[in-house]
N, CA, C and O atoms as CSV, one atom per row, in Angstrom:
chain,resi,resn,atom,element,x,y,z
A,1,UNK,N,N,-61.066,83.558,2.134
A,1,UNK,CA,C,-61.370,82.728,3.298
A,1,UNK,C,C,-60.247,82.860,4.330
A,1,UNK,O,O,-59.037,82.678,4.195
A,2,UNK,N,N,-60.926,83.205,5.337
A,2,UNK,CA,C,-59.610,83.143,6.978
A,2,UNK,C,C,-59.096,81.990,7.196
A,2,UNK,O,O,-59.884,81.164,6.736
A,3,UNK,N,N,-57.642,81.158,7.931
A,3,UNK,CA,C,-57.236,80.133,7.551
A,3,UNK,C,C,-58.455,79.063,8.745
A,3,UNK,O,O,-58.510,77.837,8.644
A,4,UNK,N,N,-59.171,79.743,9.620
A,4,UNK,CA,C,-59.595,79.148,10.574
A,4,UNK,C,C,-61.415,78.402,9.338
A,4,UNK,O,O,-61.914,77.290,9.505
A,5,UNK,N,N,-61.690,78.978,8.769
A,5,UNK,CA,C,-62.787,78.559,7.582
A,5,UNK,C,C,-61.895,77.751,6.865
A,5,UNK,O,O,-62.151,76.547,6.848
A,6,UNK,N,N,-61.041,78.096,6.353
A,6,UNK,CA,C,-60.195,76.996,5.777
A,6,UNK,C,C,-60.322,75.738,6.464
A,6,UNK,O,O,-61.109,74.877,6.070
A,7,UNK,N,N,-59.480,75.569,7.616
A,7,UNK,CA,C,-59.695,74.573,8.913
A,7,UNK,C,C,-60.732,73.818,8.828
A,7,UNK,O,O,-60.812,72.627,8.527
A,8,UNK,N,N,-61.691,74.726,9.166
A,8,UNK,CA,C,-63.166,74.043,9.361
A,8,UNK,C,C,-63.798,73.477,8.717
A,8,UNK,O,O,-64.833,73.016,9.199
A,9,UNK,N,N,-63.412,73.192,7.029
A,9,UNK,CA,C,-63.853,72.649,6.136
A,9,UNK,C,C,-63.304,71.916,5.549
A,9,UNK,O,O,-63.655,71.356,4.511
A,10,UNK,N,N,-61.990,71.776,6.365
A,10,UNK,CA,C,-60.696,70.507,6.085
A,10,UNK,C,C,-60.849,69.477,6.886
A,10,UNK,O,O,-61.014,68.291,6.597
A,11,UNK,N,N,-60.770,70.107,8.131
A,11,UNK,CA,C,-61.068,68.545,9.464
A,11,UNK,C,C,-61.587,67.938,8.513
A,11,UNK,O,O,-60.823,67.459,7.675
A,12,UNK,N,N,-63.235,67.749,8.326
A,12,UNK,CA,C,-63.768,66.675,7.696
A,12,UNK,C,C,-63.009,65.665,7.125
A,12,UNK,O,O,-62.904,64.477,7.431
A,13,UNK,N,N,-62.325,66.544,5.952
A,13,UNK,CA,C,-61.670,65.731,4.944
A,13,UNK,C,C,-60.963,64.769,5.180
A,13,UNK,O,O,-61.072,63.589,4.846
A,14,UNK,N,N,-59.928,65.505,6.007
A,14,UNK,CA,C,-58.463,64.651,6.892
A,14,UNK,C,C,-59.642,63.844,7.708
A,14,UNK,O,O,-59.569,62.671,7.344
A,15,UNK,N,N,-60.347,63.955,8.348
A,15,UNK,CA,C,-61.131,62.588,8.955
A,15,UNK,C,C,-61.427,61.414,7.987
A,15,UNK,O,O,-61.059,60.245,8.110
A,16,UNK,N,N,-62.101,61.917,7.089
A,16,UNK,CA,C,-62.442,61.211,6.178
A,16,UNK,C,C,-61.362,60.210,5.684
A,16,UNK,O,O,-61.595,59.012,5.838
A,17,UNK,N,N,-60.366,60.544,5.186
A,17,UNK,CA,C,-59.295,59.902,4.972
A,17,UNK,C,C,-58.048,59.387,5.551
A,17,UNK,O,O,-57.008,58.931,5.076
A,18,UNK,N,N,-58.624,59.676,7.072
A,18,UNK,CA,C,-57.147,58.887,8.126
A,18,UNK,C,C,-57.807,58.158,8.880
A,18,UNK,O,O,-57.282,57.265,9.544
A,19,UNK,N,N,-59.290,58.472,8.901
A,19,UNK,CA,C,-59.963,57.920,10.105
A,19,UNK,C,C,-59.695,58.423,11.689
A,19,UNK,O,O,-60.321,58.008,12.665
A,20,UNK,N,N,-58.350,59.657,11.711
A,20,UNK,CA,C,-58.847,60.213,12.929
A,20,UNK,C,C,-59.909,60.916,13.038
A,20,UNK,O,O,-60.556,61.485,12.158
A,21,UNK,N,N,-60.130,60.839,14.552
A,21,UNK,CA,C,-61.223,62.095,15.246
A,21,UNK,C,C,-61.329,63.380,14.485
A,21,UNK,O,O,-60.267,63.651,13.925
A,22,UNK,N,N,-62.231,64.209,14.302
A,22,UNK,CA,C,-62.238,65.661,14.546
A,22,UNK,C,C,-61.124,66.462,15.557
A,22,UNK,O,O,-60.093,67.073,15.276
A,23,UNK,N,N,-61.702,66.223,16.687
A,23,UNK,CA,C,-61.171,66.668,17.501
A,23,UNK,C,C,-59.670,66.414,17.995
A,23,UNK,O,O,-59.082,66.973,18.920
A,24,UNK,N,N,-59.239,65.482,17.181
A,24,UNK,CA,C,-57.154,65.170,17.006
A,24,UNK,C,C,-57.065,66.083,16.322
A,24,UNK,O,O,-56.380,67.024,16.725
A,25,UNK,N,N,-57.633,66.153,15.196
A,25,UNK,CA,C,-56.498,67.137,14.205
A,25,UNK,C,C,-56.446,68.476,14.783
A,25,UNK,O,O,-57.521,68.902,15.204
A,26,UNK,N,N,-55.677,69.041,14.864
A,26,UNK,CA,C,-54.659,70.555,15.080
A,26,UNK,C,C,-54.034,71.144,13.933
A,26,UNK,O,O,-53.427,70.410,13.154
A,27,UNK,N,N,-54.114,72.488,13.714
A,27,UNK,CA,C,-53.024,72.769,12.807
A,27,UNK,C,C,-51.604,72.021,12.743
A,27,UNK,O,O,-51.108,71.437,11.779
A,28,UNK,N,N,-51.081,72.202,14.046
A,28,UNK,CA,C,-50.223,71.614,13.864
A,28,UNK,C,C,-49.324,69.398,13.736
A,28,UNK,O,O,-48.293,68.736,13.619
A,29,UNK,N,N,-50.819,69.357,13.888
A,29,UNK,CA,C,-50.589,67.853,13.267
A,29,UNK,C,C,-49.972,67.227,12.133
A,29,UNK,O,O,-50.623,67.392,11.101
A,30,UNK,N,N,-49.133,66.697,12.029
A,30,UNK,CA,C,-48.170,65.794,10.949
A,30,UNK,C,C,-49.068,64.945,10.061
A,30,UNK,O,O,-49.507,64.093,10.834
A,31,UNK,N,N,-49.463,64.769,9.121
A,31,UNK,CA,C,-50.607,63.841,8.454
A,31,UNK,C,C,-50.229,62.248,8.773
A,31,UNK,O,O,-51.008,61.338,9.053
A,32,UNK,N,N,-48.949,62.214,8.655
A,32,UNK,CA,C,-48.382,61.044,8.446
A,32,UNK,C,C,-48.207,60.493,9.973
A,32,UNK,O,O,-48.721,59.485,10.460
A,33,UNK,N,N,-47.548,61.207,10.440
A,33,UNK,CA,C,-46.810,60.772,12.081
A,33,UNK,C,C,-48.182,61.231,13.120
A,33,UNK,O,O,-48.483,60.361,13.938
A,34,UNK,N,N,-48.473,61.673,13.130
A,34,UNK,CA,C,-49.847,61.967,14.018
A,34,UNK,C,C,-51.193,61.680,13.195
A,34,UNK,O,O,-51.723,60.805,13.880
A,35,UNK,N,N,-51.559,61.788,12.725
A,35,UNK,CA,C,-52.808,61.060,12.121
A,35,UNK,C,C,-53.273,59.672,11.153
A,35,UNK,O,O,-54.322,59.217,10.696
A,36,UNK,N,N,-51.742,59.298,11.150
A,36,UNK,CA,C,-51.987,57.822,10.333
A,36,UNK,C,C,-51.959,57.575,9.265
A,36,UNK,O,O,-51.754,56.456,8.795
A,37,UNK,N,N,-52.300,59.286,8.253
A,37,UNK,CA,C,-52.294,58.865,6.999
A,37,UNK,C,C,-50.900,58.135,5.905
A,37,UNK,O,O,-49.672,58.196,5.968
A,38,UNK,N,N,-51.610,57.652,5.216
A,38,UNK,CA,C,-50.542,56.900,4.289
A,38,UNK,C,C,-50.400,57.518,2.895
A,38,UNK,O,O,-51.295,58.350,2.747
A,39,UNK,N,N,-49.325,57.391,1.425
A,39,UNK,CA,C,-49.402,58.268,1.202
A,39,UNK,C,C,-50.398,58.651,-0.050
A,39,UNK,O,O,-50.491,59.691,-0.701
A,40,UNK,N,N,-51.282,57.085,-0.152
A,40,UNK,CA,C,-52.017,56.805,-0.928
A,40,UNK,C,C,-53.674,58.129,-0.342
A,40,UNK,O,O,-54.591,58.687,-0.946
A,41,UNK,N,N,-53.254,58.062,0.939
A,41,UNK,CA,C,-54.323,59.320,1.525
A,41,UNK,C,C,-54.553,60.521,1.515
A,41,UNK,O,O,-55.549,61.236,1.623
A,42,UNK,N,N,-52.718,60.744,1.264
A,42,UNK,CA,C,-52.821,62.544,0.734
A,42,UNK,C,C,-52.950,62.641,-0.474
A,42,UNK,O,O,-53.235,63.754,-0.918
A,43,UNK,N,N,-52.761,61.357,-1.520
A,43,UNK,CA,C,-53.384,61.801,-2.762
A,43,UNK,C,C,-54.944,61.825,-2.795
A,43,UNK,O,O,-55.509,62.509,-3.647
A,44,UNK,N,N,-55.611,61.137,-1.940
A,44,UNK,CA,C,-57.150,61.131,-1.790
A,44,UNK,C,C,-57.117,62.377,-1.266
A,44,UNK,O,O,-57.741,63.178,-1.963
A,45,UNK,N,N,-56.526,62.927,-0.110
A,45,UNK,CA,C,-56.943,64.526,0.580
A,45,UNK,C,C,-56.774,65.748,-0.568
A,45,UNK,O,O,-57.345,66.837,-0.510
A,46,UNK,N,N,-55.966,65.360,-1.493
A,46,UNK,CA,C,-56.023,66.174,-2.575
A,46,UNK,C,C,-56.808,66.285,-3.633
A,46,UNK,O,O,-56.952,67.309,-4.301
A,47,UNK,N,N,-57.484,64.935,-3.865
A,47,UNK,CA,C,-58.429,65.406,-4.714
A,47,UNK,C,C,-60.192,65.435,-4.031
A,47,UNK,O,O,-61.116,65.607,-4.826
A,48,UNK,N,N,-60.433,65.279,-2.754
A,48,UNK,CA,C,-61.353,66.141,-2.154
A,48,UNK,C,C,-60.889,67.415,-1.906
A,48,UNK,O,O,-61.778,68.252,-2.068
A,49,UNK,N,N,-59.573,67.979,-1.492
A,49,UNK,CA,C,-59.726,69.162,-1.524
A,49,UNK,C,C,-60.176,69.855,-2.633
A,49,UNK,O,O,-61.066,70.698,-2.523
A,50,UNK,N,N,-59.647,69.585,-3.702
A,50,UNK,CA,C,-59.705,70.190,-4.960
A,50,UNK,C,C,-61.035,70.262,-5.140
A,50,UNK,O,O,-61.434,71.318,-5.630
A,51,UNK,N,N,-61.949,69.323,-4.848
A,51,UNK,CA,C,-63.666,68.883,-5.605
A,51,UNK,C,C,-64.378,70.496,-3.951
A,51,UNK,O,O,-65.133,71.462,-4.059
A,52,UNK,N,N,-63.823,70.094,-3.096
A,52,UNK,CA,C,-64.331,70.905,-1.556
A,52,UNK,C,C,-64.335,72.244,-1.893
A,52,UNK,O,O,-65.319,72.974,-1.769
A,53,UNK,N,N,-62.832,72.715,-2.483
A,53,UNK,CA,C,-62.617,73.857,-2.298
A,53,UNK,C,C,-62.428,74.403,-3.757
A,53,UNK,O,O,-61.984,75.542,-3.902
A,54,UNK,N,N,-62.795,73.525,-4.989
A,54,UNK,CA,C,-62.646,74.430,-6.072
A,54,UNK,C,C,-61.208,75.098,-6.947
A,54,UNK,O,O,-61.013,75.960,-7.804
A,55,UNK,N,N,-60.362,74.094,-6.124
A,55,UNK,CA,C,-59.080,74.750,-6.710
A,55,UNK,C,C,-57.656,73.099,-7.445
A,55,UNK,O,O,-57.978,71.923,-7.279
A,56,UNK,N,N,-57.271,73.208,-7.644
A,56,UNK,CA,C,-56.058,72.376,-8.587
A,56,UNK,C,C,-55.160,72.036,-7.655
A,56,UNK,O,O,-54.594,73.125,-7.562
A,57,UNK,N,N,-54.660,71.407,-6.967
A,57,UNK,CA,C,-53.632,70.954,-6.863
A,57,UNK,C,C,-52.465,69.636,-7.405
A,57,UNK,O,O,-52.298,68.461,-7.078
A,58,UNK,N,N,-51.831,70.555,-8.370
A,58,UNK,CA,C,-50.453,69.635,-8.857
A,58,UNK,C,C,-49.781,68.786,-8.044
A,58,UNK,O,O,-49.446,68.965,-6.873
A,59,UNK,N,N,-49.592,67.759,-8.814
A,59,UNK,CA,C,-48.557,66.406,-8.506
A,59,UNK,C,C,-47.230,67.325,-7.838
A,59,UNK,O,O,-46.872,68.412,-8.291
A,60,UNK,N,N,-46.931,66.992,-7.282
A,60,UNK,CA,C,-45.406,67.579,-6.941
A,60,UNK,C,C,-45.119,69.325,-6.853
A,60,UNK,O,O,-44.312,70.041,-7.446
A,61,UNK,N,N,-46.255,69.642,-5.750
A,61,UNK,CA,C,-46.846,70.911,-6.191
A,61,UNK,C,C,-45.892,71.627,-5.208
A,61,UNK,O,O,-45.700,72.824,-5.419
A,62,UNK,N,N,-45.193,70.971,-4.030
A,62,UNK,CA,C,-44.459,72.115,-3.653
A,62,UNK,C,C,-42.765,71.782,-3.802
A,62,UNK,O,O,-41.965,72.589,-3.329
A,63,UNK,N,N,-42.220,70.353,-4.595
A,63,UNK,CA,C,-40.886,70.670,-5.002
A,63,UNK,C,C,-40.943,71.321,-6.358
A,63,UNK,O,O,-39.859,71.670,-6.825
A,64,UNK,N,N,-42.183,71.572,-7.168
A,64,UNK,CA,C,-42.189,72.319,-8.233
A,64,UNK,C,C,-41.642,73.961,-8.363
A,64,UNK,O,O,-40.905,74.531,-9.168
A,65,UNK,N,N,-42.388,74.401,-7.161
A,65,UNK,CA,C,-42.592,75.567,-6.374
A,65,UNK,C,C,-40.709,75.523,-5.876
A,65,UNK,O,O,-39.895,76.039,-6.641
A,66,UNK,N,N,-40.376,75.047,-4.931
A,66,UNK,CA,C,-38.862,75.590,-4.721
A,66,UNK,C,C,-37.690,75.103,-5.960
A,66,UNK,O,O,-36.521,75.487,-5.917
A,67,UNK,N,N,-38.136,74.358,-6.854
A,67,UNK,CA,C,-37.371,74.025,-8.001
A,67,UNK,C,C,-37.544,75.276,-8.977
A,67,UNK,O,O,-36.783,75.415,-9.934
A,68,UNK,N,N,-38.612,76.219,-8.693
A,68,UNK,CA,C,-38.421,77.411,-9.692
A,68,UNK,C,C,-37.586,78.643,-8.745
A,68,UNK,O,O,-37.223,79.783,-9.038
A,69,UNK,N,N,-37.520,78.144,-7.974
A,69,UNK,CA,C,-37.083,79.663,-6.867
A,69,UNK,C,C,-35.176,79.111,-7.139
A,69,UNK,O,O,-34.315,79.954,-6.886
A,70,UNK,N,N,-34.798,77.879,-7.578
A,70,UNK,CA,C,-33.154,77.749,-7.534
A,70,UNK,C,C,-32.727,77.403,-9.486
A,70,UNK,O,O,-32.233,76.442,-10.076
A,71,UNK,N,N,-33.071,78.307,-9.775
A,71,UNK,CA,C,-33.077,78.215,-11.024
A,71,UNK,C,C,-31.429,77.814,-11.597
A,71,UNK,O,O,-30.680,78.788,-11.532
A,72,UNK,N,N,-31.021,77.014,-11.936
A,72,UNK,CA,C,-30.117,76.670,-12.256
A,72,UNK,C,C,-29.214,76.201,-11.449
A,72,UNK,O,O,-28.035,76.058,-11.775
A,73,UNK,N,N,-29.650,75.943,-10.416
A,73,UNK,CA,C,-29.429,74.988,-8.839
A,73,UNK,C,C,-29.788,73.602,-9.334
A,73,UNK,O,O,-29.922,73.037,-10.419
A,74,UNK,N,N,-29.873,73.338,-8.160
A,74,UNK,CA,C,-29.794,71.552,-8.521
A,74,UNK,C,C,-30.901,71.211,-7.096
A,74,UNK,O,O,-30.579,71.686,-6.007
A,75,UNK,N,N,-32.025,70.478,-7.201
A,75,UNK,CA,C,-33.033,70.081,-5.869
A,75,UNK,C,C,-32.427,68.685,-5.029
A,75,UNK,O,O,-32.293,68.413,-3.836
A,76,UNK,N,N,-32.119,67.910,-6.412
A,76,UNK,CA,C,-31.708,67.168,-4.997
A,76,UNK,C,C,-30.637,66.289,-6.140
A,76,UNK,O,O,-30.623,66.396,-7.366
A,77,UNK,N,N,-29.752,65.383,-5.230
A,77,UNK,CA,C,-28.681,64.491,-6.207
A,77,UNK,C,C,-29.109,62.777,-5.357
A,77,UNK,O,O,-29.135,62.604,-4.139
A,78,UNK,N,N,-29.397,61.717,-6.418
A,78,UNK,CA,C,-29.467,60.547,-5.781
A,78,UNK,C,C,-30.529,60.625,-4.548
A,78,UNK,O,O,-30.327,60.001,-3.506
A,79,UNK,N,N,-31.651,61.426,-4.745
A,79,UNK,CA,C,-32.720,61.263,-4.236
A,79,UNK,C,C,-32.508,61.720,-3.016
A,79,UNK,O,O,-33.253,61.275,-2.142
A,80,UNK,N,N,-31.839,62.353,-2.765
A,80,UNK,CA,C,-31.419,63.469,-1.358
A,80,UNK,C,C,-31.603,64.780,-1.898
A,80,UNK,O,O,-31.329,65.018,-3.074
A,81,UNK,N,N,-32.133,65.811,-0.968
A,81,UNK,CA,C,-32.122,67.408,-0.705
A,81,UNK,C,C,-31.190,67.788,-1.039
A,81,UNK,O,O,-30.402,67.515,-0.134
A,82,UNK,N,N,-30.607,68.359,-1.912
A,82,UNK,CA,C,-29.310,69.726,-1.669
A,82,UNK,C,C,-29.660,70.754,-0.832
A,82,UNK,O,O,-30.839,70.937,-0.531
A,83,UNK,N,N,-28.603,71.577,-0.346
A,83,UNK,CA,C,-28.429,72.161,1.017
A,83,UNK,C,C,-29.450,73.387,0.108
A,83,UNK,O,O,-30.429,73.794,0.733
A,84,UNK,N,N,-29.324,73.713,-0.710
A,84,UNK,CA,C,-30.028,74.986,-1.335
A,84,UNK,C,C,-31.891,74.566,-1.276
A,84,UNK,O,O,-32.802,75.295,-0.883
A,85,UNK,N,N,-31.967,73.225,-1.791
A,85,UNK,CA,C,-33.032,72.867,-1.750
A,85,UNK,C,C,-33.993,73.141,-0.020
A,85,UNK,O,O,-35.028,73.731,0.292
A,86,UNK,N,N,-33.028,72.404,0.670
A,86,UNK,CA,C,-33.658,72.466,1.794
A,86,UNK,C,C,-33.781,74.325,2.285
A,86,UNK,O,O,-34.876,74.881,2.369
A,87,UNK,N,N,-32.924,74.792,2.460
A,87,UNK,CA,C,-32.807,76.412,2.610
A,87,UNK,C,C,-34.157,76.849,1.685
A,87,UNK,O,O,-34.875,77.484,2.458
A,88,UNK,N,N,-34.827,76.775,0.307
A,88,UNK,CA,C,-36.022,77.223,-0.176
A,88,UNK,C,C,-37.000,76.069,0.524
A,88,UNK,O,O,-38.025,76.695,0.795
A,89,UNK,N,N,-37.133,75.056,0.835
A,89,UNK,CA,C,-38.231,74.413,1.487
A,89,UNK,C,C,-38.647,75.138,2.984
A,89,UNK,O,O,-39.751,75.563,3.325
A,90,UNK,N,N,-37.667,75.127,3.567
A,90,UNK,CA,C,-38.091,76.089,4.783
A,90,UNK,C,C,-38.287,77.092,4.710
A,90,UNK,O,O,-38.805,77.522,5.740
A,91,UNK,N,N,-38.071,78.156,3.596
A,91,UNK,CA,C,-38.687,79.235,3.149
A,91,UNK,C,C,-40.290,79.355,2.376
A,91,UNK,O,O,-40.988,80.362,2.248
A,92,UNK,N,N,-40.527,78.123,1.987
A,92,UNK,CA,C,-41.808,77.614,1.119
A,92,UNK,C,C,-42.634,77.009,2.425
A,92,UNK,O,O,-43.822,77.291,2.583
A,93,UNK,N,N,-41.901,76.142,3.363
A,93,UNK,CA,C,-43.183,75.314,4.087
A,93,UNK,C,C,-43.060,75.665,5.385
A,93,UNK,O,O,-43.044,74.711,6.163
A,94,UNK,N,N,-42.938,77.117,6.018
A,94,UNK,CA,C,-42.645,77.271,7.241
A,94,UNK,C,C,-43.706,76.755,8.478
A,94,UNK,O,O,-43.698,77.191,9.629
A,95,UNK,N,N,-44.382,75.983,8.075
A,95,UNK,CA,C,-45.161,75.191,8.997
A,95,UNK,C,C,-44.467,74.352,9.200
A,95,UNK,O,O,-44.447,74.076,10.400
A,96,UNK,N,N,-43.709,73.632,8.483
A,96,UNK,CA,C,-43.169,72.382,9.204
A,96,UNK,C,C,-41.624,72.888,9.847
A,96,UNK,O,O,-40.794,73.687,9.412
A,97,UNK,N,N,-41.654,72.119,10.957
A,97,UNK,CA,C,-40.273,72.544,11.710
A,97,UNK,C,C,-39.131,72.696,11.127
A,97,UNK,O,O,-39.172,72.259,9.977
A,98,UNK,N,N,-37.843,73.248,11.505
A,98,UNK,CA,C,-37.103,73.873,9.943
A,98,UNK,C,C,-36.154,72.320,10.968
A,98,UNK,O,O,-35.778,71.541,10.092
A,99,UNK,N,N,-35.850,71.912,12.010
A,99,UNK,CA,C,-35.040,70.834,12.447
A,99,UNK,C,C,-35.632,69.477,11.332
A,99,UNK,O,O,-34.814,68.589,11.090
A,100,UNK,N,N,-36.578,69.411,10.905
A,100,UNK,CA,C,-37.219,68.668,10.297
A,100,UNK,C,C,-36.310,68.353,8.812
A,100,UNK,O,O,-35.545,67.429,8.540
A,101,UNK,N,N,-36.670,69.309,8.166
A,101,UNK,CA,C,-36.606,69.659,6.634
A,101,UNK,C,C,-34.459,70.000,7.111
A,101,UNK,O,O,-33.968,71.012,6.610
A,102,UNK,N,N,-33.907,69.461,7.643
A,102,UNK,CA,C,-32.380,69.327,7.517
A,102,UNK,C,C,-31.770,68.770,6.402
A,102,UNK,O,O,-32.350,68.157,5.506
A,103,UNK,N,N,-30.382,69.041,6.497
A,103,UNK,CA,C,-29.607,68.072,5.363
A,103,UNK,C,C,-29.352,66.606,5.485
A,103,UNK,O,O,-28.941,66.171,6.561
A,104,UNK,N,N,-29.555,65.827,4.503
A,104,UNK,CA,C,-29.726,64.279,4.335
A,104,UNK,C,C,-31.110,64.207,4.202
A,104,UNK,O,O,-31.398,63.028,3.994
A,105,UNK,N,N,-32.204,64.983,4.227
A,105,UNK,CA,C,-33.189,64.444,3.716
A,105,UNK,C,C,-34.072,63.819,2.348
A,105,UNK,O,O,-34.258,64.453,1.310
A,106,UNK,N,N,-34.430,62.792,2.552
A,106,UNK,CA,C,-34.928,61.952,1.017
A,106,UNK,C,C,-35.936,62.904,0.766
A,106,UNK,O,O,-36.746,63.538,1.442
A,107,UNK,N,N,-35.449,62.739,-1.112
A,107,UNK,CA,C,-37.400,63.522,-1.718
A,107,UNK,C,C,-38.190,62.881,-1.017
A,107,UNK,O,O,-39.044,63.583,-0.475
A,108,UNK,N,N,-38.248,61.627,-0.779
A,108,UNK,CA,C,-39.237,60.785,-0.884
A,108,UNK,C,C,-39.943,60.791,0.516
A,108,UNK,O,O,-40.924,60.105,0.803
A,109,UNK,N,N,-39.320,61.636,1.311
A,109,UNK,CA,C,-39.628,61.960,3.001
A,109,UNK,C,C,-40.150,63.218,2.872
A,109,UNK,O,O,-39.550,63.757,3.802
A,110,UNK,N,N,-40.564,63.741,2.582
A,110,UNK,CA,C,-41.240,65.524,1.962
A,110,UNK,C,C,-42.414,64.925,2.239
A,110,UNK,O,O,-42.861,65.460,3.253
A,111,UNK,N,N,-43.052,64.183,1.893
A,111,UNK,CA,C,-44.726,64.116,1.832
A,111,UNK,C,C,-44.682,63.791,3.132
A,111,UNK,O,O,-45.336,64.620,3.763
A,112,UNK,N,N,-44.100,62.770,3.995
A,112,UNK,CA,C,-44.586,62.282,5.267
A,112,UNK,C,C,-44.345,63.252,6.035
A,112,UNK,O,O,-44.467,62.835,7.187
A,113,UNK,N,N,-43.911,64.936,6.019
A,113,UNK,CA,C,-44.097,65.637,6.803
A,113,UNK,C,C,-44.551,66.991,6.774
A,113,UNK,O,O,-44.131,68.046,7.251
A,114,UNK,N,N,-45.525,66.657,6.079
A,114,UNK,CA,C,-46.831,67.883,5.787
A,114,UNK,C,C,-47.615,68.161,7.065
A,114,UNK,O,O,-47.987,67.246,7.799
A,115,UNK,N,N,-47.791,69.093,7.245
A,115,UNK,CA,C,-48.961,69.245,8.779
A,115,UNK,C,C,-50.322,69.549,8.242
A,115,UNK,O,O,-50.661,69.359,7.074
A,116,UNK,N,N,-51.045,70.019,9.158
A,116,UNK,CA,C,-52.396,70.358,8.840
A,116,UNK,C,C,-52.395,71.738,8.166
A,116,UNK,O,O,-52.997,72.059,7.142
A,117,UNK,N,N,-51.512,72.571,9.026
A,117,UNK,CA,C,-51.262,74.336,8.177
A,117,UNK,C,C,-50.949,74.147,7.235
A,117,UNK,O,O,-51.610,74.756,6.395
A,118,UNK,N,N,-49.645,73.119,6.587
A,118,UNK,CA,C,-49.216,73.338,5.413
A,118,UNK,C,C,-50.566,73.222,4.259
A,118,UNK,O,O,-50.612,74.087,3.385
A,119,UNK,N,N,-51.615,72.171,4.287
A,119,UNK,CA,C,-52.348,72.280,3.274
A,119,UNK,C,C,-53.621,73.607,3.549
A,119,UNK,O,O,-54.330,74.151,2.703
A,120,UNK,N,N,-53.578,73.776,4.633
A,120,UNK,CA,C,-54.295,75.405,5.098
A,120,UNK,C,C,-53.668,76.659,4.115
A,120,UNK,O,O,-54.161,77.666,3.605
A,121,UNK,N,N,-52.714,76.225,4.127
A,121,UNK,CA,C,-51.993,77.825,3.577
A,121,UNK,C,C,-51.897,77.915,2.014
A,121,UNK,O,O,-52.015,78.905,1.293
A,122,UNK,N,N,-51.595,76.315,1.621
A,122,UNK,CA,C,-51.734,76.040,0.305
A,122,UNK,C,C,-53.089,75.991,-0.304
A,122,UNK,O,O,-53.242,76.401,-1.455
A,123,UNK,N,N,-53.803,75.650,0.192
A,123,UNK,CA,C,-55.465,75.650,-0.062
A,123,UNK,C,C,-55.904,77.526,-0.360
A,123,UNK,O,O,-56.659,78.062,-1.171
A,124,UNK,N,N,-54.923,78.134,0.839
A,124,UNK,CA,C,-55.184,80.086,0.540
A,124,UNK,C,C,-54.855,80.610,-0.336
A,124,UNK,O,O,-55.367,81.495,-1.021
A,125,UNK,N,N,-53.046,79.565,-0.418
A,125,UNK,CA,C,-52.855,80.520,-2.064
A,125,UNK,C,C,-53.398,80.397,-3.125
A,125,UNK,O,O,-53.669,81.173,-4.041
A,126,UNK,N,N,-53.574,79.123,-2.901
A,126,UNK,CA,C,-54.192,78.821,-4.395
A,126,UNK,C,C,-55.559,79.301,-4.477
A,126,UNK,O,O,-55.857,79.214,-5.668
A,127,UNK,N,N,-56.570,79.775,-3.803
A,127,UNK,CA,C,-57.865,80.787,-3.658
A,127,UNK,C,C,-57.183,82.119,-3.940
A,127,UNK,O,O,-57.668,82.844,-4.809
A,128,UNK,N,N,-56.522,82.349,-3.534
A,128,UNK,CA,C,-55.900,83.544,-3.824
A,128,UNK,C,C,-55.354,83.902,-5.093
A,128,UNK,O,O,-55.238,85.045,-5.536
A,129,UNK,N,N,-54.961,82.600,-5.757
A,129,UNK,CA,C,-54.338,82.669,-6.842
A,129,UNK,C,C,-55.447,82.535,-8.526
A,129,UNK,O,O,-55.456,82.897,-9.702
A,130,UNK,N,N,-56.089,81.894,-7.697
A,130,UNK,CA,C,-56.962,81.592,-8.830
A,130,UNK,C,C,-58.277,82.937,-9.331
A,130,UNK,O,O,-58.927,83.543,-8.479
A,131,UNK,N,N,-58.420,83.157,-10.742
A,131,UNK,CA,C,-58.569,83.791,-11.473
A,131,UNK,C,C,-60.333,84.380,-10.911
A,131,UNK,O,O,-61.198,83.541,-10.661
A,132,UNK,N,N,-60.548,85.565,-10.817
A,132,UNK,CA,C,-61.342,86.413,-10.083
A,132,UNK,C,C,-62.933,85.253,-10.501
A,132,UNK,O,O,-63.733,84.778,-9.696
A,133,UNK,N,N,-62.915,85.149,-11.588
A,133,UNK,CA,C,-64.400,84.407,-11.583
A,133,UNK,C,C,-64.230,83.121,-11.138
A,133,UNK,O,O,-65.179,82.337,-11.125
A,134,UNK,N,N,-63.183,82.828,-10.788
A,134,UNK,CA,C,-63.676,81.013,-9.941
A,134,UNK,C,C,-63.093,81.300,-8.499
A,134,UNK,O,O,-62.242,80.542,-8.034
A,135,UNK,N,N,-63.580,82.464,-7.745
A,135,UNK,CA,C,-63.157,82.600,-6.758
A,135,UNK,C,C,-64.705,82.675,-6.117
A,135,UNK,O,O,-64.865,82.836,-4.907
């Protein structure tokens, strides 16, 4: 799937669950800061995606993802980013602004700044990733 079919079968969703318009969401929209959602909503956007599009998405699916890329690193201390951490997040979520994802940031601030691409691209790999007969 092209990320723009991707798109087109996401709006809904993100409507569905922020109550914005269609026509607000943008790739580049913030879920949290531009569309309202809360974070009880991206766990709902995740499991319609999953039922929509046929694919898994894990709890903690993208500090999982840069916690295997610093292998014997450290992600974060006292609920803050390490500088290594953040350096693989902006390598993992280059949709979101890299001024964003800086040092001092809380784990717990990662979800409120997901955009619309980031679950576009994650929605590809994981089609991409997943095993030729459930594609």
């Amino acid at each position: 799937m092209t990320d723009e079919e991707i798109l087109e079968r996401l709006v809904p969703l993100i409507a569905e669950v922020t109550g914005a318009r269609p026509e607000e969401i943008r790739p580049e929209s913030v879920l949290v800061e531009d569309l309202g959602a809360e974070s009880i909503d991206l766990l709902d956007l995740s499991f319609l995606i999953e039922r929509a599009f046929g694919i898994k998405i894990e709890p903690n699916e993208f500090e999982k993802r840069v916690r295997a890329r610093i292998p014997g690193g450290v992600y974060e201390r006292d609920g803050i980013l390490t500088a290594e951490a953040i350096v693989e997040l902006r390598g993992a979520l280059p949709e979101i602004e890299p001024a964003r994802l800086a040092p001092g940031l809380r784990k717990v601030d990662l979800p409120a700044l997901l955009t619309v691409s980031v679950f576009v691209h994650l929605i590809q790999r994981k089609i991409e990733e997943a095993p030729p007969c459930r594609r």
